[in-house]
C-alpha positions in Angstrom: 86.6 133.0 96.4 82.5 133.5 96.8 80.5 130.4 96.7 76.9 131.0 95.5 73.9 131.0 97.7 71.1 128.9 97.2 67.7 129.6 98.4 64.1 128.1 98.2 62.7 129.7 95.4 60.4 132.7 96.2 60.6 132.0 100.3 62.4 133.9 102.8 65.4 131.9 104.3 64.7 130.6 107.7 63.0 127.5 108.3 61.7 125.2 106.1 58.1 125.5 105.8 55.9 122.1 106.4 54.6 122.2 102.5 58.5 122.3 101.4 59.1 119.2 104.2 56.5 117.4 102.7 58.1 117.5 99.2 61.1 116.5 100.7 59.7 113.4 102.5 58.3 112.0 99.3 61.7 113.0 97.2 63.6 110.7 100.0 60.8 108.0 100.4 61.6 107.8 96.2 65.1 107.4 96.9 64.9 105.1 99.5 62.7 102.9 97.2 65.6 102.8 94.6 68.5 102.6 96.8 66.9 99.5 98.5 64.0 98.0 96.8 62.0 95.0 99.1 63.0 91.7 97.5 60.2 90.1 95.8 59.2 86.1 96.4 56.9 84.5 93.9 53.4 83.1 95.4 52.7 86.0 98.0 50.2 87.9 95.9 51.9 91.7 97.0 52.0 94.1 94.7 55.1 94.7 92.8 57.1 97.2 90.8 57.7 97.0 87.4 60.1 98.7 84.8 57.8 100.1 81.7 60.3 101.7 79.8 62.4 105.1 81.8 59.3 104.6 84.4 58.3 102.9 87.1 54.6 101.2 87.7 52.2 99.1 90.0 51.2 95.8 89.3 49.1 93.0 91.0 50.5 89.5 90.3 47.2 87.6 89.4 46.5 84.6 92.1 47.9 81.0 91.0 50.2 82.7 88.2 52.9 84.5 89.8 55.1 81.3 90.6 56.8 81.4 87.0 60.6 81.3 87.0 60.7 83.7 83.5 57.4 85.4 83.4 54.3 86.0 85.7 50.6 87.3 84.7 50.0 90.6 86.0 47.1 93.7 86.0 48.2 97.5 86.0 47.4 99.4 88.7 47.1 102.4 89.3 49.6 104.0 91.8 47.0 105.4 93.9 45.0 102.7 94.7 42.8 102.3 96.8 41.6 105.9 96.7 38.3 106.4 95.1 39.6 108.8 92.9 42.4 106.7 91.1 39.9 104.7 89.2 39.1 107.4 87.2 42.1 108.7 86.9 43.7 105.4 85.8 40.7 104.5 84.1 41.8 107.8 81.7 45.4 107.0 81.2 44.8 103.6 80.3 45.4 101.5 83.5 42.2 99.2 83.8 41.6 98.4 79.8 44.8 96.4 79.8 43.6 93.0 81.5 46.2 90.6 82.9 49.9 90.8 81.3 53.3 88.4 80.8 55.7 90.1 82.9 59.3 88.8 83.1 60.7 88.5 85.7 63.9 90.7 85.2 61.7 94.2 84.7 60.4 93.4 88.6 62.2 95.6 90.5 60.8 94.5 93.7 57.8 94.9 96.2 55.9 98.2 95.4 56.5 101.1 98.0 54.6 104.8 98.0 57.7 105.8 97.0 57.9 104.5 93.6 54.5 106.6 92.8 56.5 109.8 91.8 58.1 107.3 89.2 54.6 106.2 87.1 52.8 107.4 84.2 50.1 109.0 86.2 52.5 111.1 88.6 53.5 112.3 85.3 50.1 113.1 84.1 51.0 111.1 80.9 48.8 108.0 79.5 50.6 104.6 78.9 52.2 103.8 76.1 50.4 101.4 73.8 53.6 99.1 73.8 54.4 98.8 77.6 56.6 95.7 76.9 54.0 93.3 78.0 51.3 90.8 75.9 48.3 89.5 76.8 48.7 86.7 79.4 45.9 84.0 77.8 47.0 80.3 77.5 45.8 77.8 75.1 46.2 73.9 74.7 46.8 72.3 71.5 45.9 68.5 70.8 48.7 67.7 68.1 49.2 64.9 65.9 53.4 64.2 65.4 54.8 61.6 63.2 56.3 58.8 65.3 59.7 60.0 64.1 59.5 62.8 65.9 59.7 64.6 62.8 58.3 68.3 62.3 55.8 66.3 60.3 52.3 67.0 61.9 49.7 68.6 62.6 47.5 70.7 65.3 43.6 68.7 65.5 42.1 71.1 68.1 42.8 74.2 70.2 41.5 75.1 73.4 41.1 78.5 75.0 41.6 81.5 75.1 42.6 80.5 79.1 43.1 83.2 81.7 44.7 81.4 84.6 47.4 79.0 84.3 46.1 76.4 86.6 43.1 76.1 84.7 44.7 75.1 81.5 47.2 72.9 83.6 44.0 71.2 84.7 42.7 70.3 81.1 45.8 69.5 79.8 46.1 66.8 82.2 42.9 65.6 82.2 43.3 65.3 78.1 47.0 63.7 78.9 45.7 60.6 81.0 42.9 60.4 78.4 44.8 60.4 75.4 47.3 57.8 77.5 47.6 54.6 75.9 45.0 55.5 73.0 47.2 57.4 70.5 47.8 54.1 68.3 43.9 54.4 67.4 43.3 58.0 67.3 45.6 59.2 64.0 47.4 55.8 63.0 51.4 56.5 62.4 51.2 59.7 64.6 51.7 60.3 67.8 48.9 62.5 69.4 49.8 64.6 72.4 48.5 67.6 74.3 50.9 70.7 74.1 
């Protein structure tokens, strides 16, 4: 019986050159990465990595709104990052016109690790789709009049925002909540006015 040989392509046999090694490293790094990704814990502000469809890609959680249980706001970024050259080059395939995103939870694979970066978009050379599974993350508060028997019945009297931070919109909505407290009877009579 002859088993087949396999050889490098186009190289001698003998030792593996450092250029092949290299390739090699970052092929196990990868696998590594996916064989044992670094839990993530909400409120540490570390970059993650995300599921976008059969890829894999960088995000930053932004600061105050990655606590969520469900989702989380996040920015795309490019896997390269920090090098000079990655702006440009995420700036082509569409990383940096996104803004901040709802993530759930469940596409967060974990921590990000150099060795998910053979997994992205860019490794790939190819721009993000425009549906990446992800809406904008804005917030907005609505001042609502309900009838008093909780009934659909009602009505929204004012909206607030576009908000891009969570705690910013938490803050109005309960500075609106203690001042609508107590004052509802007056406001809209036989409704009930609340901030939503």
């Amino acid at each position: 019986m002859r088993h087949p040989s396999f050889r490098r392509c186009g190289l001698a046999p003998g030792a593996i050159t450092p250029e092949d090694q290299a390739v090699v490293d970052v092929f196990r790094a990868m696998l590594a990465a996916m064989r044992e990704p670094k839990p993530w814990t909400p409120g540490h502000g570390q970059d993650l990595a995300v599921r976008v469809g059969p890829f894999v890609e960088r995000v930053y959680p932004r600061p105050g709104d990655d606590h969520g249980p469900d989702v989380i706001a996040v920015a795309l970024v490019h896997p390269d990052t920090p090098h000079a050259g990655a702006y440009l080059h995420g700036r082509q395939l569409g990383y940096t016109n996104r803004g901040w995103l709802r993530c759930e939870t469940t596409a967060i694979l974990g921590l990000w690790q150099p060795g998910y970066a053979m997994l992205t978009h860019a490794a790939a050379n190819l721009p993000l789709p425009d549906d990446i599974g992800m809406e904008p993350a804005h917030y907005a508060l609505y001042i609502e009049a309900r009838k008093r028997d909780d009934s659909l019945d009602g009505f929204t009297m004012l909206r607030l925002g576009p908000y891009t931070q969570t705690r910013h919109a938490q803050q109005d909505y309960d500075r609106l909540t203690a001042a609508l407290d107590g004052r509802e009877t007056t406001l809209v009579p036989g409704y009930r006015v609340s901030a939503r």
